[in-house]
C-alpha positions in Angstrom: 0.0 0.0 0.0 3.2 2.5 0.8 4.4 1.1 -2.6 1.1 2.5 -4.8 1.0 5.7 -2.2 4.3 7.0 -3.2 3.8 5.7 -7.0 1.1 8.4 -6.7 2.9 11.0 -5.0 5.8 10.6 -7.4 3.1 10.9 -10.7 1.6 13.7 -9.2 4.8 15.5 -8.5 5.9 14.6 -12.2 2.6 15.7 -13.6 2.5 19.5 -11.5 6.2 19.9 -13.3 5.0 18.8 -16.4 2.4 21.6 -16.7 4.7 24.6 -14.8 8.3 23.4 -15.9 10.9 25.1 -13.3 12.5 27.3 -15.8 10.3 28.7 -18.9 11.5 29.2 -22.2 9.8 31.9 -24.2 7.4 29.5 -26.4 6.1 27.7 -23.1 5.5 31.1 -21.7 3.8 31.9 -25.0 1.8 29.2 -24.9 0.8 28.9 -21.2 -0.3 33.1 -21.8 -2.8 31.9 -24.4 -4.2 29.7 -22.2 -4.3 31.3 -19.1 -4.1 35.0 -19.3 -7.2 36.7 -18.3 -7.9 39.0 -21.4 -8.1 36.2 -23.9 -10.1 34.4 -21.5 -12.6 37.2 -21.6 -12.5 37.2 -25.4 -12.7 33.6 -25.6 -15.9 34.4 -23.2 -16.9 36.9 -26.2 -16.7 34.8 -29.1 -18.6 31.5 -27.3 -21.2 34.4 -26.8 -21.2 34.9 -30.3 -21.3 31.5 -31.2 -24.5 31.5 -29.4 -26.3 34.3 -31.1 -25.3 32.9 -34.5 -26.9 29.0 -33.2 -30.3 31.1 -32.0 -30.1 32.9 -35.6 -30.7 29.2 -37.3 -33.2 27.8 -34.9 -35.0 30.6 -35.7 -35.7 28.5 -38.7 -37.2 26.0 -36.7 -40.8 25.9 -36.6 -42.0 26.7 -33.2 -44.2 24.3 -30.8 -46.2 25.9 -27.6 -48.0 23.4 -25.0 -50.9 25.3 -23.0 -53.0 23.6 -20.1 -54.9 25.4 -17.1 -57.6 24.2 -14.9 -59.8 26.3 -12.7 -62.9 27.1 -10.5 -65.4 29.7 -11.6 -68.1 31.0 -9.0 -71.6 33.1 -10.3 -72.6 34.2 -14.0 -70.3 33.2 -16.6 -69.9 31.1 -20.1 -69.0 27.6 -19.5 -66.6 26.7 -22.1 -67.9 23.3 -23.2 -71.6 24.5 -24.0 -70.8 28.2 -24.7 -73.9 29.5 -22.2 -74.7 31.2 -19.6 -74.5 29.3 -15.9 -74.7 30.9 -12.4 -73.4 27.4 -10.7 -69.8 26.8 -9.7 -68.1 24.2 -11.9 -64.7 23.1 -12.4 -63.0 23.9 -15.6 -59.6 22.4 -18.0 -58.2 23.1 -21.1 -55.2 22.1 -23.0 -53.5 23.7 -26.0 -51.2 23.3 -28.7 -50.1 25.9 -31.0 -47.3 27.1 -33.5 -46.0 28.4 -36.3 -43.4 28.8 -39.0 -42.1 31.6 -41.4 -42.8 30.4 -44.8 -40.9 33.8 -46.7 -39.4 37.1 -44.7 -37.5 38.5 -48.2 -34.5 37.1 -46.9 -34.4 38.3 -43.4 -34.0 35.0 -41.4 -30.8 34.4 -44.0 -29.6 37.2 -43.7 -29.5 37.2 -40.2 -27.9 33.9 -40.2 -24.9 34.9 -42.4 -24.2 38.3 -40.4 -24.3 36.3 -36.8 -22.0 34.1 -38.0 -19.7 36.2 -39.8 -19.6 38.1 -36.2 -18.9 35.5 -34.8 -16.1 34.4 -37.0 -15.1 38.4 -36.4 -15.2 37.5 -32.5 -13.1 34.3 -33.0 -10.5 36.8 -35.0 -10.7 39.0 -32.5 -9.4 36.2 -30.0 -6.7 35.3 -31.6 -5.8 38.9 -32.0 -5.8 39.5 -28.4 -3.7 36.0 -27.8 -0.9 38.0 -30.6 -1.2 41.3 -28.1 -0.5 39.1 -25.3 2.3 37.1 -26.6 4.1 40.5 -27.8 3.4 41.6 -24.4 5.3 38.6 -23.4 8.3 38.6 -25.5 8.9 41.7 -24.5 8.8 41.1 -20.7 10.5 37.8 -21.2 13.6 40.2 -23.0 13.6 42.3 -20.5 14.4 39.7 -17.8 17.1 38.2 -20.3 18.9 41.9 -20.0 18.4 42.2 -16.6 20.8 39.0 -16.2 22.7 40.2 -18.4 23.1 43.7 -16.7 23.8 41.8 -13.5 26.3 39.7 -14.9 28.0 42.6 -16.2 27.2 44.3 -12.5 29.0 40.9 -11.1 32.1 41.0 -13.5 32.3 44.9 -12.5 32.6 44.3 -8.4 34.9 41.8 -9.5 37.5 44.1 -11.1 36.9 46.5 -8.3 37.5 44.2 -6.0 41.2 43.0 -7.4 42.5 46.6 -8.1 41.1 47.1 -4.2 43.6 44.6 -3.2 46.1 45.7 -5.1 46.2 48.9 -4.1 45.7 47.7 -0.5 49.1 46.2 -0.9 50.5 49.1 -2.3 48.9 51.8 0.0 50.5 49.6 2.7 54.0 49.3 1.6 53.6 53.7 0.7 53.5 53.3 -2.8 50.3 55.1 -2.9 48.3 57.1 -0.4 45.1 56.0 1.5 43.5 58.1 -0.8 43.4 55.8 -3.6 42.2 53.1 -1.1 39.2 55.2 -0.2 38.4 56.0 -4.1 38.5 52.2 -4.4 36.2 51.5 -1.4 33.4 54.0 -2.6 33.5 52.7 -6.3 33.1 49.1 -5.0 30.0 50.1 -2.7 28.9 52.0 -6.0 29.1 48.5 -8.1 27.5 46.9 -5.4 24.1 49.1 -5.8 24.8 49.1 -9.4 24.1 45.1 -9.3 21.4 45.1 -6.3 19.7 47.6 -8.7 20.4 45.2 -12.1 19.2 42.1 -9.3 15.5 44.0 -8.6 15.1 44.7 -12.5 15.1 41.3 -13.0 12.6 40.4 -10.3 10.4 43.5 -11.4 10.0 42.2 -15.0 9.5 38.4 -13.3 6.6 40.1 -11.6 5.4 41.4 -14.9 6.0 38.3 -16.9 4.2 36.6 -14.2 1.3 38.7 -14.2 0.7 38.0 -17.9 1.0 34.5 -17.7 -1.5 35.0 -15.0 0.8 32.8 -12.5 0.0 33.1 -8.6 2.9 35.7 -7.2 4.2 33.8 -4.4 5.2 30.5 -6.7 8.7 30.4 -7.7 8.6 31.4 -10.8 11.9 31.5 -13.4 13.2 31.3 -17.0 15.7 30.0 -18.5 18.8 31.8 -19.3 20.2 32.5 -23.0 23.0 34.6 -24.3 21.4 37.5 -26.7 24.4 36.0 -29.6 22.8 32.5 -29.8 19.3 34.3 -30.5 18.6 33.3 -34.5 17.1 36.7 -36.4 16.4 36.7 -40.3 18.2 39.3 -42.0 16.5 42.4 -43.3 16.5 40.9 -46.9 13.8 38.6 -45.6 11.7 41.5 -43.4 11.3 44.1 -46.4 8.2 45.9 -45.2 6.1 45.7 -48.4 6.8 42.0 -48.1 6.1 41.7 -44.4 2.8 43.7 -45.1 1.8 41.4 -48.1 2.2 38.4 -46.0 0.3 40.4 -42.9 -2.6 41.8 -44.8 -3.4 38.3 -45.3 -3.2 36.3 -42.2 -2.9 38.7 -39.3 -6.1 38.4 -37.1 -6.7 41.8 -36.5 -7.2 42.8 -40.5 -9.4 39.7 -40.4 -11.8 40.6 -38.1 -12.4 43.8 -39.8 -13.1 42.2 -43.0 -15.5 40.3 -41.1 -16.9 43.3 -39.8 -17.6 44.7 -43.1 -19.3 41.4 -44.3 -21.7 41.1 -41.5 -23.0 44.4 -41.8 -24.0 44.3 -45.1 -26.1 41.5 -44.3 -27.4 43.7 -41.1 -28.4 45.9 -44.1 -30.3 43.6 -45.9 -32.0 41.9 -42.8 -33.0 45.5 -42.1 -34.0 46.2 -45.7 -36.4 43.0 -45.5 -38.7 44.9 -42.7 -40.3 46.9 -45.8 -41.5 43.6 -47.7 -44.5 41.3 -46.2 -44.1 38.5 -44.8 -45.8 34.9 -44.8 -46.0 32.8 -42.1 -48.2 29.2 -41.4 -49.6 28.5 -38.1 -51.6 25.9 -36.8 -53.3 25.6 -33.4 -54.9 22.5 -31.1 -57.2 22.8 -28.3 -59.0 20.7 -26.1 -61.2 21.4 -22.8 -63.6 19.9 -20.0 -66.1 21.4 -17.4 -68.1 20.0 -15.1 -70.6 21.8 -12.3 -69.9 20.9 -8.8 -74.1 20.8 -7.8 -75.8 18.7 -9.9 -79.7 17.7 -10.3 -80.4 13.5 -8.8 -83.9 13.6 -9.1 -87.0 15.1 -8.6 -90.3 15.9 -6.9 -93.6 16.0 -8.2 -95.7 19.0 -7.2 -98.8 19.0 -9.2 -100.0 20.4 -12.3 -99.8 23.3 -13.9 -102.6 25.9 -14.1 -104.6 26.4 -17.0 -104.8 30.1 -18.7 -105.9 31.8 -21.8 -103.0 30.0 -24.2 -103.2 26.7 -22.6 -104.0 23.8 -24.8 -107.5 22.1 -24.6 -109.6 19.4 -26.0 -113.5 19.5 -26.2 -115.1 15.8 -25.5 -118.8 16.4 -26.0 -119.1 19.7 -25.9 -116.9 19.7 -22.7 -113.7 21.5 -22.9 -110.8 20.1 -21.3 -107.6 21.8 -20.6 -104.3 19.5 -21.0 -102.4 20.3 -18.0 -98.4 19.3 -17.7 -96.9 17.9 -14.3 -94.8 19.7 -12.0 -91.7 18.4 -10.6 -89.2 20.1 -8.5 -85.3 19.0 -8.9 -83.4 18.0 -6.0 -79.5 19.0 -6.3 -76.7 17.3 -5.1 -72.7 18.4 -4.7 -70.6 16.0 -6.2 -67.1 15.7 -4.5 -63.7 16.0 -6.3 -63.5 12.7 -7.3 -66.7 12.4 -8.7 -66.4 15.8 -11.0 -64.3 14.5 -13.3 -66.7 11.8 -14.9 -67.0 12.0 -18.1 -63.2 13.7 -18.7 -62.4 11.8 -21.2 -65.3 11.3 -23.5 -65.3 15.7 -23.0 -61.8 16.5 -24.2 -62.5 13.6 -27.1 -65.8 15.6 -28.1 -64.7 18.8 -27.7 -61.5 18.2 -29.3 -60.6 21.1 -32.5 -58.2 22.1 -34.9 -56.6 24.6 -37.2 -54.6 25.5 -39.8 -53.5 28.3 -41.9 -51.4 31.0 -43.3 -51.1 34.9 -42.0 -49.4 37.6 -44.1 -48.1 41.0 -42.4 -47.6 43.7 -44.9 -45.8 47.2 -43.3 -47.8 49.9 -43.7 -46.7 52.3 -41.5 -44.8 51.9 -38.1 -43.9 55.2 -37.7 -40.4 55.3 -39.6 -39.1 52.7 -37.2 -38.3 50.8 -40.6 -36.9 53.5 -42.1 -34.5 54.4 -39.6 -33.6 50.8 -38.8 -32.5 50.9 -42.4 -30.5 53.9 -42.7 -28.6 52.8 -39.0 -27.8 49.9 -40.8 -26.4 51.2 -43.9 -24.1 53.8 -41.5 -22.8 51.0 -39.6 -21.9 49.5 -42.9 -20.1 52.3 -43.8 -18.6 52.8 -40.3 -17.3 49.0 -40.8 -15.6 49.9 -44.0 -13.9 52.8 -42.3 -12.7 51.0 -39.6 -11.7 48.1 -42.3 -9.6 50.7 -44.0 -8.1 52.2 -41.0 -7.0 48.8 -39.8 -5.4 48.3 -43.0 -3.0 51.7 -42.9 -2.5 51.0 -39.2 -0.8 47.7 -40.1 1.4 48.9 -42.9 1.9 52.0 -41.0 2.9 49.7 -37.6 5.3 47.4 -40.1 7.0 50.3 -41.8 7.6 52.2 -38.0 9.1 48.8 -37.1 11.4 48.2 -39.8 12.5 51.7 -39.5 13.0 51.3 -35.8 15.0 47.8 -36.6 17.4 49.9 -38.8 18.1 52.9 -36.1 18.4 49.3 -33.5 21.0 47.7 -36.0 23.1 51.2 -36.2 22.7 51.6 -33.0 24.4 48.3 -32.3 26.8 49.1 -34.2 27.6 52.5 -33.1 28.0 50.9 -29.1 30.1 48.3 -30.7 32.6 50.5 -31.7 31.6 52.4 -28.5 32.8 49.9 -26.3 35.6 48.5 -28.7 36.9 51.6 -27.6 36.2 52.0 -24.2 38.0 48.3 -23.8 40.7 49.4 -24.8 41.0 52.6 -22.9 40.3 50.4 -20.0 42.7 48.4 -20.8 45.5 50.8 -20.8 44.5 53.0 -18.2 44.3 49.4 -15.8 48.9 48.9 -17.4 49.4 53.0 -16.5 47.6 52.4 -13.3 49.6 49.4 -12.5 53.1 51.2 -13.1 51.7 54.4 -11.2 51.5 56.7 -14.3 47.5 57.0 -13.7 45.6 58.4 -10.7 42.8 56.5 -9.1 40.0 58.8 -10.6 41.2 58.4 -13.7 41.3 55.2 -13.4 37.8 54.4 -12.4 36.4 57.0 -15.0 37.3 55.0 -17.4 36.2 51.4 -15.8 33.0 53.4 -15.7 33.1 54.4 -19.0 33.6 50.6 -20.0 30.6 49.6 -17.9 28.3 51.8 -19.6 29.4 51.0 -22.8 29.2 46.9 -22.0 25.8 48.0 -20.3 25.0 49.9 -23.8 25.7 47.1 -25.8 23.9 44.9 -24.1 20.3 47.2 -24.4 21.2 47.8 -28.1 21.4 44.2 -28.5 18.2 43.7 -26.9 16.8 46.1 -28.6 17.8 44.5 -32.1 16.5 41.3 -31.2 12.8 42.9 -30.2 13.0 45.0 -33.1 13.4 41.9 -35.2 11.5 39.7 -33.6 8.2 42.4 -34.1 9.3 41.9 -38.1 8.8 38.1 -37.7 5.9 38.0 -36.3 4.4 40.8 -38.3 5.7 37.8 -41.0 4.0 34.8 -39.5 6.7 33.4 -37.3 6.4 31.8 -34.0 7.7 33.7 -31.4 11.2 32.1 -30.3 14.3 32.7 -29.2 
């Protein structure tokens, strides 16, 4: 039993790391953002809504089926339903109902209606997967902002590191008199200087966790981290392969965004027909069932005689020998009796059988006047049409605008990695023989760490323009069609 326990425990750990691996590349965090994050859950949430409407839209093809029953008391004058007159009795009433119907022509409108909710809803689905691209921009970006930070902090570790040898150095020196204290001191600040420099570059990185995390939608107080890469093994296509008429050809066609407002466009033209349709008539066929029983509650059980009735001017007679006799009827009296509820419904059956009825037929509506409600319906729908064309349009020099801003902004990133090249190239070397002239005296502390500063910022430089380059790219090759990876 301890055997299967920890079998368990052991798949369960196993299967918690397979679904949040310890370190997160930037396609797993892609992909886990897609799934997880809550603003394409809310569109997903939008489009399944839309899916809905457009599945309402058919079954409004469907013809439609209504069930009706009710059963009551009535008390004093009123109509019983079964024999159409007048009683002032109680009785007990039930009816049943079926009844329905189905639109035989509408000029279109049920069509119409059907091919704009679904073309919305394909917008909605666009719109989605739209979203899921904002989101995994969002986390490229985040995810190369933690891969400088490391890099900064390296460079902030490699820094303390120099300080710290030339501190000893000139410890040794500063003891023997070959230098003052003064150059001890210099050191001492610098180092505590490098030390903030790579507590600072040590909170960037856990800042832009916090932010990567958020997108990802990840609970804060999990350990959370990714996995490490040097910006130069980072594959980018060259710039003969992200020419923005290209990258815009290949865009226009398959980016969700430009999709959706083609959508747009499609669905309300149709919203313009459906509303055109309200001026036509239209023909639908309905048919109705129906059913009922009643029965009184005091009911007649006999009856007792009381005599005859008395003769008057219009009574009938017959003469018998010159005698006159008048024909007289018998009187009887009824004698009521209350059934109980049991009792009341004899006869149920052979009622609802007699009183059983049907019918069929056709109706036609034809718009006369509904006091411009038509009118304007139509003319909203034809602006919204036009508004959707607009916004088509806009979305469509947006895009080319967005890929031609990026490829510029690649091209200032790639001279600008080249100018900090040379940048630091330089400042290496500076470094470099300020650190010999230091070592044989000929250089003063200051001087010294000026340029060691100098060198950091350029490394530091580099590094951000290198960063830079890659995002810049990247934004090309997605703009392109490419998964984002590093």
């Amino acid at each position: 039993m301890k055997y299967i326990f920890t079998l368990f425990l052991i798949s369960c750990a196993l299967g918690a790391s397979a679904q949040e691996p310890e370190k997160w590349d930037l396609r797993t965090c892609v992909e886990y953002a897609i799934k997880h994050n809550i603003s394409v859950q809310q569109a997903d949430v939008q489009a399944r809504l839309a899916k809905l409407q457009s599945t309402l839209a058919k079954s409004n093809q469907l013809p439609t089926i209504n069930g009706t029953s009710g059963m009551g008391l009535r008390l004093g004058r009123s109509i019983d339903p079964t024999t159409n007159g007048f009683t002032n009795t109680q009785f007990l009433y039930n009816n049943f109902g079926l009844n329905g119907g189905v639109q035989v022509y509408n000029a279109g409108k049920l069509k119409n209606t059907i091919e704009a909710s679904t073309l919305s809803w394909q917008a909605s689905e666009a719109d989605k997967e739209n979203t899921s691209n904002d989101v995994s921009l969002s986390v490229a970006t985040y995810y190369l902002q933690v891969l400088s930070a490391i890099e900064q902090t390296e460079i902030a570790k490699i820094q303390i590191s120099q300080t710290k040898e030339q501190l000893v150095a000139t410890k040794k020196r500063v003891e023997v008199g070959l230098l003052p204290e003064l150059n001890l001191l210099e050191l001492e600040t610098q180092l505590a200087n490098d030390s903030s420099a790579f507590i600072t570059a040590s909170s960037n990185i856990e800042q832009s966790k916090m932010l990567l995390r958020a997108l990802l939608n990840l609970d804060a107080s999990k350990p959370f981290d990714i996995q490490s890469q040097s910006v130069d093994q980072i594959k980018l296509q060259s710039f003969a392969d992200l020419q923005p008429d290209y990258v815009f050809g290949v865009a226009s066609q398959n980016l969700p965004g430009v999709k959706a407002a083609a959508l747009r466009v499609k669905a309300a033209s149709k919203n313009e027909l459906v509303a055109k349709a309200s001026f036509y008539p239209s023909v639908s066929f309905g048919y109705n069932l129906s059913s009922n029983f009643s029965n009184v509650f005091n009911y007649t059980n006999g009856y007792n005689f009381s005599g005859y009735s008395t003769p008057g001017a219009n009574t009938p007679f017959v003469t018998v020998n010159s005698a006159k006799y008048y024909i007289q009827s018998p009187v009887f009296t009824p004698i009521t009796a209350k059934r109980n509820w049991g009792n009341i419904w004899n006869g149920w059956g052979n009622q609802v059988n007699n009183n059983f009825g049907q019918s069929f037929g056709f109706q036609m509506n034809i718009p006369i006047f509904n006091a411009n409600q038509s009118k304007i319906a139509y003319a909203q729908a034809k602006l919204n049409y036009r508004s959707a064309s607009l916004q088509e349009e806009n979305t469509n020099l947006k895009l080319k605008q967005d890929i031609y801003t990026a490829y510029t902004n690649a091209v200032v990133a790639f001279n600008k990695l080249a100018a900090t090249q040379k940048a630091l190239n330089a400042a290496e070397k500076t470094y470099q023989f300020a650190t010999k002239r230091y070592d044989l005296g000929l250089l003063g502390t200051i001087e010294l760490l000026n340029n060691q500063n100098n060198f950091l910022k350029a490394k530091v430089n580099f590094k951000s323009a290198q960063y830079e380059y890659v995002f810049r790219i990247k934004l090309l090759e997605f703009y392109k069609g490419e998964a984002l990876s590093l």
